[in-house]
MDAnalysis code that builds the backbone (N, CA, C; Angstrom):
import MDAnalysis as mda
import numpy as np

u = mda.Universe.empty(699, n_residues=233, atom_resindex=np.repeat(np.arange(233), 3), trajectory=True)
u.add_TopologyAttr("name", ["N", "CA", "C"] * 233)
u.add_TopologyAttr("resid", np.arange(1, 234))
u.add_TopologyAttr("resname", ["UNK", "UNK", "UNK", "UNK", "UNK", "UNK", "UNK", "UNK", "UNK", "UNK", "UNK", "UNK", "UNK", "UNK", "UNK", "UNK", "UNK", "UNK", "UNK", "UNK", "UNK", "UNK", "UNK", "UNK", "UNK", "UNK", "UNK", "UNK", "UNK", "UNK", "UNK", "UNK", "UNK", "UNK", "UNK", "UNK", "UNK", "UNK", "UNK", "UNK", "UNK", "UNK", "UNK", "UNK", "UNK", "UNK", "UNK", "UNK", "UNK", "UNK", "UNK", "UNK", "UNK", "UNK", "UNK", "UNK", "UNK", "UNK", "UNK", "UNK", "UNK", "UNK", "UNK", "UNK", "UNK", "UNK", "UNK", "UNK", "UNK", "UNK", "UNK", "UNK", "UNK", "UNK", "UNK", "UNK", "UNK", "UNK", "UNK", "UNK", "UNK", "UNK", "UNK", "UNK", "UNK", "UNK", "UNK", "UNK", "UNK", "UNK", "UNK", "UNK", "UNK", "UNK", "UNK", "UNK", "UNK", "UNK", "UNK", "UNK", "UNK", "UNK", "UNK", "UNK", "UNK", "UNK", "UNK", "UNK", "UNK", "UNK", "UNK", "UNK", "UNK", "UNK", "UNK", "UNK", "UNK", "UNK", "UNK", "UNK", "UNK", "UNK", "UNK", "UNK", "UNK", "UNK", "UNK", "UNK", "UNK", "UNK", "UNK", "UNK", "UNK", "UNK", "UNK", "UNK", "UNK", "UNK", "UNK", "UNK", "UNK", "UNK", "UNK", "UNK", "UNK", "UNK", "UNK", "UNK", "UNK", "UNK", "UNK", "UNK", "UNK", "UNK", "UNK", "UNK", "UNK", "UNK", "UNK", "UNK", "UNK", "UNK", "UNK", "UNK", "UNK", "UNK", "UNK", "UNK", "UNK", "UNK", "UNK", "UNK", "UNK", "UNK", "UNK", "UNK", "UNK", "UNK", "UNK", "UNK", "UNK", "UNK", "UNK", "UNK", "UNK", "UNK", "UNK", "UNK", "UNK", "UNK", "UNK", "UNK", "UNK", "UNK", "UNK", "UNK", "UNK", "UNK", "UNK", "UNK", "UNK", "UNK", "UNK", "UNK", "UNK", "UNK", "UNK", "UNK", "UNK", "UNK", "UNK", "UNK", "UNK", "UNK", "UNK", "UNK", "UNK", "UNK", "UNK", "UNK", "UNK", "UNK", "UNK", "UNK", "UNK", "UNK", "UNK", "UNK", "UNK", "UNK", "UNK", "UNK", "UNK"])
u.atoms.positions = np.array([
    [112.225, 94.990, 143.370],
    [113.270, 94.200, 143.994],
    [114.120, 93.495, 142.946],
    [115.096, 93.302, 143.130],
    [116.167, 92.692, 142.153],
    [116.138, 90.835, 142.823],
    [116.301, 90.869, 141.248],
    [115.579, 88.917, 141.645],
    [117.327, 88.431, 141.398],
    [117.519, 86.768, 142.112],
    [118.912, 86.565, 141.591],
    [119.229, 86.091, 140.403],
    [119.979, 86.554, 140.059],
    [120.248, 85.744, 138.146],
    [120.693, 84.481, 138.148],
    [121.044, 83.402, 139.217],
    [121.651, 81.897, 139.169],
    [120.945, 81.604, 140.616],
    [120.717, 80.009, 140.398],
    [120.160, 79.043, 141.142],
    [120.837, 79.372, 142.333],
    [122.478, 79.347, 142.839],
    [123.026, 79.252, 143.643],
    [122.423, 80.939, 144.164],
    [122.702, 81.484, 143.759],
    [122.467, 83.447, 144.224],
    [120.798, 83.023, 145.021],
    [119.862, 82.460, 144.437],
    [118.348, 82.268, 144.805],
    [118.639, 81.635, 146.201],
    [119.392, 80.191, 146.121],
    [119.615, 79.289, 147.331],
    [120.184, 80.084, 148.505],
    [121.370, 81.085, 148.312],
    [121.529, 81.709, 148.974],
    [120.029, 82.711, 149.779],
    [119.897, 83.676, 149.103],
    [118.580, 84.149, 149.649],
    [117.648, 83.525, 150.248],
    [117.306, 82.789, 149.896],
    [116.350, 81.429, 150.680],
    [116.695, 81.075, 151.578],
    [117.874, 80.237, 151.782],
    [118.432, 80.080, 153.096],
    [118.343, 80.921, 154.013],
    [118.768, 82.173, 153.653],
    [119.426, 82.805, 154.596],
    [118.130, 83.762, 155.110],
    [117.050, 83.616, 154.761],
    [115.755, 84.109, 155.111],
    [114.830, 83.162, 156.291],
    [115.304, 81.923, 156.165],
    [114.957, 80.843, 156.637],
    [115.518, 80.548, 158.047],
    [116.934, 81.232, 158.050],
    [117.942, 81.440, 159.035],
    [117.522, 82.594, 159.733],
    [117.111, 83.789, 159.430],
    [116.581, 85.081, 159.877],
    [115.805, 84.951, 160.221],
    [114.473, 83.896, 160.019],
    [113.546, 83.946, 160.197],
    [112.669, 82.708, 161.591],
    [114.531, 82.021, 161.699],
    [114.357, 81.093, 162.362],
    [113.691, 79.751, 162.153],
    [113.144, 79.645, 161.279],
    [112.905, 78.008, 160.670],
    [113.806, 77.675, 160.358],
    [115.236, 77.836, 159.802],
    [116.260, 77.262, 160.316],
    [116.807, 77.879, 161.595],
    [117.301, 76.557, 162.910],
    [117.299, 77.352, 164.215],
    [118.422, 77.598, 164.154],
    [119.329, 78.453, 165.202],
    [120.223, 78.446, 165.871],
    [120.984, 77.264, 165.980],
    [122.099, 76.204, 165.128],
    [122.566, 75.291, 165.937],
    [122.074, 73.598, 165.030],
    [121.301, 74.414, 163.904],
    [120.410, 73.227, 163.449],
    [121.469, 72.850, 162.183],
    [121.427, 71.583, 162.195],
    [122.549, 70.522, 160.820],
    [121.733, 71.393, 159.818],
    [122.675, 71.677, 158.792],
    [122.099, 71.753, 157.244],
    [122.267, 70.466, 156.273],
    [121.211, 70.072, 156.001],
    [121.348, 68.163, 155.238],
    [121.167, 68.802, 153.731],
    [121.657, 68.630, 153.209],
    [121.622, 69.152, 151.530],
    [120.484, 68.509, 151.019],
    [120.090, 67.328, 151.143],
    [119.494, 66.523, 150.438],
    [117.973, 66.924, 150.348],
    [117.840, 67.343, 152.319],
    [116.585, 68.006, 152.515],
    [116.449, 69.301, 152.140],
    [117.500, 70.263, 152.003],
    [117.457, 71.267, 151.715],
    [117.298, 71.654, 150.274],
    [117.501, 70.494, 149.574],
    [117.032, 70.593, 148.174],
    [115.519, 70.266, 147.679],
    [115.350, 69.421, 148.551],
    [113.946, 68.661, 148.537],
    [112.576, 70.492, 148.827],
    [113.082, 70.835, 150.128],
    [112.198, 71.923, 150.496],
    [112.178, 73.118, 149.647],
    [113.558, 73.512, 148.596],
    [113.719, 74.704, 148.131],
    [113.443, 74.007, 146.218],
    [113.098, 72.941, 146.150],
    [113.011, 72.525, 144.819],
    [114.025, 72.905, 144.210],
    [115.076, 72.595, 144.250],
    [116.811, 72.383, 143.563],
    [117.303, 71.320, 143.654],
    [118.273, 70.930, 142.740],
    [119.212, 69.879, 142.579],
    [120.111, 70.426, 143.625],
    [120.813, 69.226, 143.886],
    [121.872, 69.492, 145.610],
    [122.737, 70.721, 145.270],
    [123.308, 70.534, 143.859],
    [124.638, 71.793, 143.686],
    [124.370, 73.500, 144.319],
    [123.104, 73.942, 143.622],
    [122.712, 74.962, 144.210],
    [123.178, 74.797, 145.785],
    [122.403, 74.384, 146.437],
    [122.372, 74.604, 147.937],
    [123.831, 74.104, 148.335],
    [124.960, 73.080, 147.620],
    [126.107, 73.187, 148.606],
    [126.699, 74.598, 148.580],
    [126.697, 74.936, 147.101],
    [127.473, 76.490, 146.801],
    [126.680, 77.596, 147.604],
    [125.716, 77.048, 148.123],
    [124.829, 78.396, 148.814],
    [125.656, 78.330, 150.842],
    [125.456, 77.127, 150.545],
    [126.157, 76.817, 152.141],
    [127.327, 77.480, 152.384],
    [128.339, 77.047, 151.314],
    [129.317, 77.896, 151.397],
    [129.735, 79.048, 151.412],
    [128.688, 79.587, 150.582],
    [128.818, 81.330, 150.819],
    [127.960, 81.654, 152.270],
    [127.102, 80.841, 152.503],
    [126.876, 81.608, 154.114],
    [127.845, 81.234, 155.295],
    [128.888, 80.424, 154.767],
    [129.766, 79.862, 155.500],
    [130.565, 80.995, 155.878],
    [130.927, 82.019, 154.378],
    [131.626, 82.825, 154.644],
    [131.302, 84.241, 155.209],
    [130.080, 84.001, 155.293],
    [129.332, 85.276, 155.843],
    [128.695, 85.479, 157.131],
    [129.000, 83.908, 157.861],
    [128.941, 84.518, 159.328],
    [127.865, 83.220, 159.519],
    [126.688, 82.635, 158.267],
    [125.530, 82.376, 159.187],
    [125.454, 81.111, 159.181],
    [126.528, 80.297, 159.016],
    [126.938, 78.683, 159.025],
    [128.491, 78.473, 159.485],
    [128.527, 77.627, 159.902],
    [129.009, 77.065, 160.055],
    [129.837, 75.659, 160.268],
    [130.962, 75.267, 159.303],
    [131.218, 73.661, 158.984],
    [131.551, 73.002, 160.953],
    [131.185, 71.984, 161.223],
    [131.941, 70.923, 161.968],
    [132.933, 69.913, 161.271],
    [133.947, 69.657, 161.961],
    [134.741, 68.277, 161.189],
    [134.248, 67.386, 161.383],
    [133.998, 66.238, 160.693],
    [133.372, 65.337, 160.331],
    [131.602, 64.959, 160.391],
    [131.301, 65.862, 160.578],
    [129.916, 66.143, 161.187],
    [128.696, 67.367, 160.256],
    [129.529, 67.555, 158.971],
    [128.628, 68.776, 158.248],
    [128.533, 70.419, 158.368],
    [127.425, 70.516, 158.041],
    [127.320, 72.149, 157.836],
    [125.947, 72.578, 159.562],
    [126.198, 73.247, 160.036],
    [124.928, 73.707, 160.703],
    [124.761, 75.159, 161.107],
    [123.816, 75.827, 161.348],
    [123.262, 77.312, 161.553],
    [124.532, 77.462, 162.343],
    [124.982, 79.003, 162.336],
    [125.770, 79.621, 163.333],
    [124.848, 79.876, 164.636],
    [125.723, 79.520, 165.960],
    [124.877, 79.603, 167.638],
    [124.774, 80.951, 167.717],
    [123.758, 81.391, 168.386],
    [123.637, 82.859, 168.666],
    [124.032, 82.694, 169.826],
    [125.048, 83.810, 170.495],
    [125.947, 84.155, 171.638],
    [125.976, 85.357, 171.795],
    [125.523, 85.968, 172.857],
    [126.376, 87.510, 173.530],
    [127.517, 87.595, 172.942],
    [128.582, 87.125, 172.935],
    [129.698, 87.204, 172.667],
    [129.679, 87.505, 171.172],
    [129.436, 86.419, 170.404],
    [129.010, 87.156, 169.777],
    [128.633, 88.601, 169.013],
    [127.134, 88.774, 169.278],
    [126.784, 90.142, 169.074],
    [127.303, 91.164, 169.319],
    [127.960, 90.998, 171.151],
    [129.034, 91.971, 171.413],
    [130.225, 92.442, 170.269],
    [130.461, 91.272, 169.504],
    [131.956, 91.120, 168.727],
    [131.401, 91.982, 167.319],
    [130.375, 91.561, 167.137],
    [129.949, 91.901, 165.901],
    [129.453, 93.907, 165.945],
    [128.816, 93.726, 166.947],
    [128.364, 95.432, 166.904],
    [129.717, 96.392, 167.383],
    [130.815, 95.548, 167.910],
    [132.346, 96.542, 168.296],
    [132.977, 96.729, 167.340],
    [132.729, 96.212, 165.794],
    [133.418, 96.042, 164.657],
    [132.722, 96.882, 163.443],
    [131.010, 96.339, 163.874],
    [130.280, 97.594, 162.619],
    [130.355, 98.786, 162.967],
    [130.233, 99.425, 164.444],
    [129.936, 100.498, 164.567],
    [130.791, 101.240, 164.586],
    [132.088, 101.138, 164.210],
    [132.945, 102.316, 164.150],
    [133.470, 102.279, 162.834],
    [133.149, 100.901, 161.648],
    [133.139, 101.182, 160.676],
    [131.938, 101.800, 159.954],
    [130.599, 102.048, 160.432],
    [129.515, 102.647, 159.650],
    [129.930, 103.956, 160.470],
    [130.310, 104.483, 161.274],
    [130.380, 105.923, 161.613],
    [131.278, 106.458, 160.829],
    [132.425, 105.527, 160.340],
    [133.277, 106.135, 159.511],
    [132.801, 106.649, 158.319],
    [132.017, 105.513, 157.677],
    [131.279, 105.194, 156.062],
    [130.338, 106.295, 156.198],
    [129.756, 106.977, 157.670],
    [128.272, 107.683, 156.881],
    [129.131, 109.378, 157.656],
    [129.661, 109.178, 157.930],
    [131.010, 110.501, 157.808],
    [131.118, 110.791, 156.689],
    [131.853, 110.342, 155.901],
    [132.383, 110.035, 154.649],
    [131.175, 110.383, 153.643],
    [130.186, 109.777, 153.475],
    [129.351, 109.470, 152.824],
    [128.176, 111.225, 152.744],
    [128.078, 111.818, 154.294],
    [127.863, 112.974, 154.216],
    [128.310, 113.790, 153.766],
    [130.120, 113.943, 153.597],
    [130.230, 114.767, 152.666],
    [130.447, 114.895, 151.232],
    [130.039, 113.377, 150.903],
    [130.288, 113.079, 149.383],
    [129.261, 112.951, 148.547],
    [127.676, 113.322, 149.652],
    [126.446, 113.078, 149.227],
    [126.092, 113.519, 147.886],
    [125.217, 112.758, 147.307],
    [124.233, 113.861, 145.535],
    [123.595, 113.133, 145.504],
    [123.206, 114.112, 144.745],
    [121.371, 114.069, 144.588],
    [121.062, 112.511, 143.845],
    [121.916, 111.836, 143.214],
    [121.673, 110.590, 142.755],
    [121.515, 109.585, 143.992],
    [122.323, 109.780, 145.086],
    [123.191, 108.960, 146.296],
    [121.604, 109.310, 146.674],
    [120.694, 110.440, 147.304],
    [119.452, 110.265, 147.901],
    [118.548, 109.797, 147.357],
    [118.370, 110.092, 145.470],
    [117.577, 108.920, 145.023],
    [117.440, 107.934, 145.422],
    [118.383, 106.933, 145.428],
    [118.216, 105.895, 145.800],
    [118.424, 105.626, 147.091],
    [118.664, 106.112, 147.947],
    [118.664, 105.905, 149.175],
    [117.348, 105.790, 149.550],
    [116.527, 107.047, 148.729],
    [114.913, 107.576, 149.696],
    [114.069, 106.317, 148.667],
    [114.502, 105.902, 147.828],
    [113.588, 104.796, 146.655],
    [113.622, 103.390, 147.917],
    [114.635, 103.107, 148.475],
    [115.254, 101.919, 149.064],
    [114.079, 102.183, 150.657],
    [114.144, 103.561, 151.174],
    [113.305, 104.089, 152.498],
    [111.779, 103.887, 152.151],
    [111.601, 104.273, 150.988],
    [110.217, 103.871, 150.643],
    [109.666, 102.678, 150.595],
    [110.615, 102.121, 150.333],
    [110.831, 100.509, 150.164],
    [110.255, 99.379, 151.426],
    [111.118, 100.248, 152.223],
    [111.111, 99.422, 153.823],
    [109.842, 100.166, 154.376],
    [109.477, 100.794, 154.403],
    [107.883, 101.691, 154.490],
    [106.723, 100.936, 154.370],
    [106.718, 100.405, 152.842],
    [105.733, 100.119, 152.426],
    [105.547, 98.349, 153.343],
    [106.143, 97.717, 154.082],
    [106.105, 96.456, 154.414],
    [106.238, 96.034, 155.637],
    [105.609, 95.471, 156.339],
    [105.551, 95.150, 157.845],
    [107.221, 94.671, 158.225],
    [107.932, 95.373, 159.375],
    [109.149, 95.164, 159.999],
    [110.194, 93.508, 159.392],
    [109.130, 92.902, 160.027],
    [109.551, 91.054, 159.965],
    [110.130, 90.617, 158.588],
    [108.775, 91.187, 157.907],
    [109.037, 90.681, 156.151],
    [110.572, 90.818, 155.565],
    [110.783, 89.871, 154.663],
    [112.034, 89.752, 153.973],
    [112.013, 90.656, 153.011],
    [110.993, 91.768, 152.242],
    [111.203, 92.504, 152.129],
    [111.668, 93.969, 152.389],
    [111.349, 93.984, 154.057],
    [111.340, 95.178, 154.231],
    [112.997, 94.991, 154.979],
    [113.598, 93.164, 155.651],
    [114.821, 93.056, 155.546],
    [115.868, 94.255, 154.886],
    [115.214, 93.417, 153.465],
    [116.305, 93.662, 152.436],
    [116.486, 95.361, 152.436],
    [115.357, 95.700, 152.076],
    [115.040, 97.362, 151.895],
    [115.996, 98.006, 152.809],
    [115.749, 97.482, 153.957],
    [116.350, 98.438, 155.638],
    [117.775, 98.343, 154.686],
    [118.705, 97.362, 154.832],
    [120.135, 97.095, 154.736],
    [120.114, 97.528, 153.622],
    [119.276, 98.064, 152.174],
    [119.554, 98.357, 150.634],
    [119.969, 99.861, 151.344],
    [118.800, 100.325, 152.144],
    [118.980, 101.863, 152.378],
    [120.228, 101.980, 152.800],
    [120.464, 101.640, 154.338],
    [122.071, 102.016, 154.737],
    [122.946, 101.483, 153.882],
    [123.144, 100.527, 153.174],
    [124.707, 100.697, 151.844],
    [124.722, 101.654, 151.006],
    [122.999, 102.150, 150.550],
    [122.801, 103.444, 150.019],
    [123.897, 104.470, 150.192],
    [123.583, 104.456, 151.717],
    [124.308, 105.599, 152.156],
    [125.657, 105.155, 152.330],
    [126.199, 104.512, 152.486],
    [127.327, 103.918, 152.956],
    [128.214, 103.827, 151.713],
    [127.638, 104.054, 150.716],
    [128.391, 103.866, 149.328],
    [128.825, 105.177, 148.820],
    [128.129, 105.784, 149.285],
    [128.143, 107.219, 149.032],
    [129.247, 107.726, 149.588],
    [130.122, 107.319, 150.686],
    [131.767, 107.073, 151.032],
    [132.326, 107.165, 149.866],
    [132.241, 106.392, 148.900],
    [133.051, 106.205, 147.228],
    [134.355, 105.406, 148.368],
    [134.074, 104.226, 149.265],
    [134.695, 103.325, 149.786],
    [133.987, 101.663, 149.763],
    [134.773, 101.671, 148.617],
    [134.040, 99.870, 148.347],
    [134.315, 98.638, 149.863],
    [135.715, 99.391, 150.092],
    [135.803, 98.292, 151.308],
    [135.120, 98.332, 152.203],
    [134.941, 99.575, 152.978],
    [134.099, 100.078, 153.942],
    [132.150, 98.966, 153.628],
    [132.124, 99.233, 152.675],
    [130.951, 99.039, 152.357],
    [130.466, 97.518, 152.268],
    [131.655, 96.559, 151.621],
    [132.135, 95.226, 151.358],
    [132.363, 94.948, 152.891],
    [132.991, 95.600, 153.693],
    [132.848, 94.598, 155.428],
    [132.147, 95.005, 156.073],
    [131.028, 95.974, 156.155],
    [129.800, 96.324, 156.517],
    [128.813, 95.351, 156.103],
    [128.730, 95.070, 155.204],
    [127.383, 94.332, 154.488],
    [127.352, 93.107, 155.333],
    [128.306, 91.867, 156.035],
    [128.007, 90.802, 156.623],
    [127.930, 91.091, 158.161],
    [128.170, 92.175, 158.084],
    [128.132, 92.192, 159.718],
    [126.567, 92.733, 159.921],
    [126.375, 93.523, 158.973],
    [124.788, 93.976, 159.052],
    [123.750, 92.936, 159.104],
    [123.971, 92.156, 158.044],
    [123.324, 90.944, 157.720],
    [123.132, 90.369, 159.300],
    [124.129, 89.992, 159.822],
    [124.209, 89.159, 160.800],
    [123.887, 89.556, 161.775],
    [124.065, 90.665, 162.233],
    [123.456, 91.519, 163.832],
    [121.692, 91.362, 163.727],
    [120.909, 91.160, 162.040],
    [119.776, 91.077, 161.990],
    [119.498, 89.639, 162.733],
    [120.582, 88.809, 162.343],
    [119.881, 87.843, 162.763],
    [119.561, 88.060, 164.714],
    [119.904, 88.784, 165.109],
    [119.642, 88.789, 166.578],
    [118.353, 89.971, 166.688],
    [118.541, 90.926, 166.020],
    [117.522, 91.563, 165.884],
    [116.008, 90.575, 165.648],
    [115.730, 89.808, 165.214],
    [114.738, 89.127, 164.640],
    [114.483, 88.191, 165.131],
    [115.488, 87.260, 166.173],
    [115.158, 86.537, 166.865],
    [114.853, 86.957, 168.442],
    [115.572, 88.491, 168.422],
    [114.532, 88.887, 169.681],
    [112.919, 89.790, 169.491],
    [113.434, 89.892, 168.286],
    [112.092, 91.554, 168.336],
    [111.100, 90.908, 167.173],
    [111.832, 89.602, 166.255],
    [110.865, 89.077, 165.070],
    [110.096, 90.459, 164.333],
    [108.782, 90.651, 164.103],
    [108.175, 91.857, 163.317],
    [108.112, 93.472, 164.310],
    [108.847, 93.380, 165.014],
    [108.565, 94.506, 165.805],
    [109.426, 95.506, 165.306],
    [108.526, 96.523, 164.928],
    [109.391, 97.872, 164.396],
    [108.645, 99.260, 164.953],
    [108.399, 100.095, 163.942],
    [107.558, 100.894, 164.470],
    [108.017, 102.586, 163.427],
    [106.966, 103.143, 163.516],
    [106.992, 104.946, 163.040],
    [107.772, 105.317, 163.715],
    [108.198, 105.528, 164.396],
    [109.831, 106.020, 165.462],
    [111.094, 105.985, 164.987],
    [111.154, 104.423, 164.882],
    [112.213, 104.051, 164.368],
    [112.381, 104.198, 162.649],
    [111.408, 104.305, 162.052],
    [111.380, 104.337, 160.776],
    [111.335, 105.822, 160.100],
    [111.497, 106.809, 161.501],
    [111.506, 108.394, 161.365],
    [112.950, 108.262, 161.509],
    [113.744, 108.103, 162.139],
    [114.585, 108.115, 162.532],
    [115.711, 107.789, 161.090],
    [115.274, 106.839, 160.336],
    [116.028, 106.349, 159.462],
    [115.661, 107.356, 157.835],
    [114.541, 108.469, 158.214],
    [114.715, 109.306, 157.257],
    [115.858, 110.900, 157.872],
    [115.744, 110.979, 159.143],
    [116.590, 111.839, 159.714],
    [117.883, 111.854, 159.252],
    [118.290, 110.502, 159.314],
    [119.880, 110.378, 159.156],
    [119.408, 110.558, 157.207],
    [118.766, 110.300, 156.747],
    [118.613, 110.554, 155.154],
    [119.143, 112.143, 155.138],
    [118.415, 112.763, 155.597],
    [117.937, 114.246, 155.796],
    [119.408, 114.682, 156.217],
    [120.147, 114.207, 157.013],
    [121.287, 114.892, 157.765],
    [122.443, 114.308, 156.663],
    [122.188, 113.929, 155.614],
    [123.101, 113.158, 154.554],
    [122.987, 114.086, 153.370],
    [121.912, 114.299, 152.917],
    [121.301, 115.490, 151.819],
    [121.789, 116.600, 152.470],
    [122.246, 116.885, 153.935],
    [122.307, 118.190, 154.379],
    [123.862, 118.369, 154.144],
    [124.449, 117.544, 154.049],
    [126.445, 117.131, 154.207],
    [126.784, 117.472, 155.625],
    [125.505, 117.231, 156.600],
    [125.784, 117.066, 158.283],
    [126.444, 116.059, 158.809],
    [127.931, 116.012, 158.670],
    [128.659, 114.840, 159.426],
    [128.223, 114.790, 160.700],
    [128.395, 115.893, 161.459],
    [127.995, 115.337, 162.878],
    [126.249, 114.979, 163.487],
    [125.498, 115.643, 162.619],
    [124.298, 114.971, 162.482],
    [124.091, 113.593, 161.990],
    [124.705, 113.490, 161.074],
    [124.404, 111.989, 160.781],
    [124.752, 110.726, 161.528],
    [126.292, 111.359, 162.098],
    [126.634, 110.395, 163.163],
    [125.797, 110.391, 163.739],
    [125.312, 111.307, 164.589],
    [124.284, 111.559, 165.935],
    [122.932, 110.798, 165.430],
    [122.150, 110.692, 164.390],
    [121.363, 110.067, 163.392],
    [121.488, 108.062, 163.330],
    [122.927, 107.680, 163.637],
    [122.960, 106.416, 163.127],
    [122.995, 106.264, 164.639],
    [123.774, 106.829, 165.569],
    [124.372, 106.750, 167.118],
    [122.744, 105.896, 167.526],
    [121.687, 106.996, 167.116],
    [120.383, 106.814, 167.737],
    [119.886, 105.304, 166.970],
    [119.572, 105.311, 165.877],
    [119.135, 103.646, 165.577],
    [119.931, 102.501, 166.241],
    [121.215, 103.190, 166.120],
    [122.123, 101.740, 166.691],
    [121.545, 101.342, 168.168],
    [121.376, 102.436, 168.757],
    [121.174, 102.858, 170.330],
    [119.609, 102.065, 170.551],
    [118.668, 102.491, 169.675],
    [117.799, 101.557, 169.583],
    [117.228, 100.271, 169.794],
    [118.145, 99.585, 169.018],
    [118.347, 98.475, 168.415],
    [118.742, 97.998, 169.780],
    [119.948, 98.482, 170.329],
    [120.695, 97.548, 171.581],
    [119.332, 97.855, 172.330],
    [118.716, 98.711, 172.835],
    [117.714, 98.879, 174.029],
    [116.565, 97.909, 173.799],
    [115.943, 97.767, 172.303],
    [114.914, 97.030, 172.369],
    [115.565, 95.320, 171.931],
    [116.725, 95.068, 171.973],
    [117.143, 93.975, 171.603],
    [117.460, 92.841, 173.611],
    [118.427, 94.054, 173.909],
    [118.852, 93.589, 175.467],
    [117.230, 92.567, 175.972],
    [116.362, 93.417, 176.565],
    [115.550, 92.628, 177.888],
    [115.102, 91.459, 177.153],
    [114.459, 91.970, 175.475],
    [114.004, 89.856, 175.094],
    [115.022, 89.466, 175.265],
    [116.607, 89.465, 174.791],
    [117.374, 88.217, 174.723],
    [117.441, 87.980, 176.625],
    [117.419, 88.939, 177.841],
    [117.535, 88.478, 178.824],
    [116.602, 87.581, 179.221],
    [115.377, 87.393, 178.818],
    [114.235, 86.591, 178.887],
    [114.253, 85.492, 178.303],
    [115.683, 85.621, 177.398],
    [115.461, 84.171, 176.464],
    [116.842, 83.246, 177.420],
    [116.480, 81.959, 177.341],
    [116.941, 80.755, 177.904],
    [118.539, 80.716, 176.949],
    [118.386, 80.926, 175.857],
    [119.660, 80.824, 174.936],
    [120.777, 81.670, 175.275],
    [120.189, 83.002, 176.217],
    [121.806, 83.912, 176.388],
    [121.410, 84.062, 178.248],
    [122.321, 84.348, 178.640],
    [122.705, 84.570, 179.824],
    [123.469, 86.186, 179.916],
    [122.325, 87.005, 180.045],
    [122.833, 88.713, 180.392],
    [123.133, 88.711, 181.599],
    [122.653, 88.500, 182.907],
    [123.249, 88.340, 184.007],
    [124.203, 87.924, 184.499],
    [124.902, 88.846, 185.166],
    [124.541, 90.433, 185.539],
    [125.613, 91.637, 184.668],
    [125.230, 91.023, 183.677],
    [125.857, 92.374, 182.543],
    [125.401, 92.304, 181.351],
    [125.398, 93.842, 181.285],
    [124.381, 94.194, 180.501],
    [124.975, 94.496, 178.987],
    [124.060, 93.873, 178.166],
    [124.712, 94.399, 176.874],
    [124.814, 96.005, 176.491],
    [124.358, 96.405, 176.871],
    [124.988, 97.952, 176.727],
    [125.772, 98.386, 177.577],
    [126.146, 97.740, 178.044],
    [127.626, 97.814, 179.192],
    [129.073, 97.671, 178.246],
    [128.395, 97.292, 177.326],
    [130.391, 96.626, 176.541],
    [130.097, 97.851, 175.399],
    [128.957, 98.767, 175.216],
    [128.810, 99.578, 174.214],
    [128.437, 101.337, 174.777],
    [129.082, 101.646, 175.572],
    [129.009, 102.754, 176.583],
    [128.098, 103.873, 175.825],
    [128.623, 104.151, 174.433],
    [128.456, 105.325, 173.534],
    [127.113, 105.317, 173.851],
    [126.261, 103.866, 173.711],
    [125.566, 103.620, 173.011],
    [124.484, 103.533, 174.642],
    [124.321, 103.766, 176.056],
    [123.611, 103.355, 176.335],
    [122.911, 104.097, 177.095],
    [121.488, 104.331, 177.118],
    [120.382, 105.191, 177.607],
    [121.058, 106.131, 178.310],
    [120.506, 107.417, 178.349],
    [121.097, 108.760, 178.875],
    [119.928, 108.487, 180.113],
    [120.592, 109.232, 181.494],
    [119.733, 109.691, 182.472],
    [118.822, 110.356, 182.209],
])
């Protein structure tokens, strides 16, 4: 794993694991003072860390009132998965036919990665999202790849606050398929490859958040605003 080279890069990671992981909640003040106290840093680290999660979706400032967690909302998630998913179909289009043998190195080093570590862990986090930029880079499209990365980040956070360590051999087959359909230069496999994790994700994400008190699915369904994407007869 690649460690961060500055205090602020560490604070970032920390936080934002803490946020994923829900010990920081949904909605909760960020106090610098304490946040230095718990992560053993002087305050500077953690304001410059605030700020970059400011810009990445998972904070948010109030006026006169500080920094606190971004609210998790349907709306939300809705907003966020209508924006990644037609930019990663583009990126792993792209990326299939620009594939080599270097681009699966590290893609399958990054798959091994997320393998070796129970779902929840902040390692196997990182691994999942190392793999898909893997591939996603392999576009030879920095932008594509640069406004993918926070939206990924951030859809986890709903992933994790409904499903926390729940993964599974299924899903983790699935994410060598689309490998496999990338090494093959199968554009329309690979789409069909990501279609299915994404598809996933919404099915085992929907009924916890309907169970949870924080969102209100009734009577519409989150795979209602994502058609492509929702269970076949």
């Amino acid at each position: 794993m690649r460690r961060p080279r500055t205090l602020a890069a560490r604070a970032v990671g920390e936080l934002q694991d803490l946020i994923l992981d829900g010990t920081l909640a949904p909605g909760q003040r960020l106090r610098i003072e304490e946040l230095a106290t718990v992560l053993e840093m002087s305050p500077m680290p953690i304001r410059e860390a605030i700020q970059r999660l400011d810009s990445r979706g998972f904070v948010e400032h109030l006026p006169h009132r500080g920094a606190r967690v971004t609210e998790l909302s349907v709306d939300d998630l809705v907003d966020i998965y209508s924006v990644r998913i037609p930019l990663e179909m583009l990126a792993v289009r792209r990326a299939a036919r620009n594939f080599t043998a270097d681009d699966a190195a590290t893609a399958r080093r990054w798959l091994e990665e997320y393998m070796q570590h129970d779902a929840g862990d902040w390692q196997a986090r990182e691994a999942q999202m190392e793999f898909h930029l893997a591939i996603y880079r392999a576009s030879r499209s920095r932008w594509l790849t640069r406004t993918i990365k926070p939206l990924f980040e951030n859809s986890e956070r709903y992933r994790m606050a409904a499903l926390g360590a729940a993964g599974g051999k299924a899903r983790r087959k699935r994410h060598q398929a689309l490998l496999d359909a990338c090494v093959a230069h199968d554009e329309d496999a690979a789409a069909e490859r990501l279609t299915e994790l994404v598809a996933d994700t919404v099915r085992l994400i929907e009924p916890q958040l309907r169970g949870d008190a924080r969102f209100d699915l009734e009577p519409v369904q989150l795979a209602a605003y994502m058609p492509r994407f929702a269970p076949e007869d």
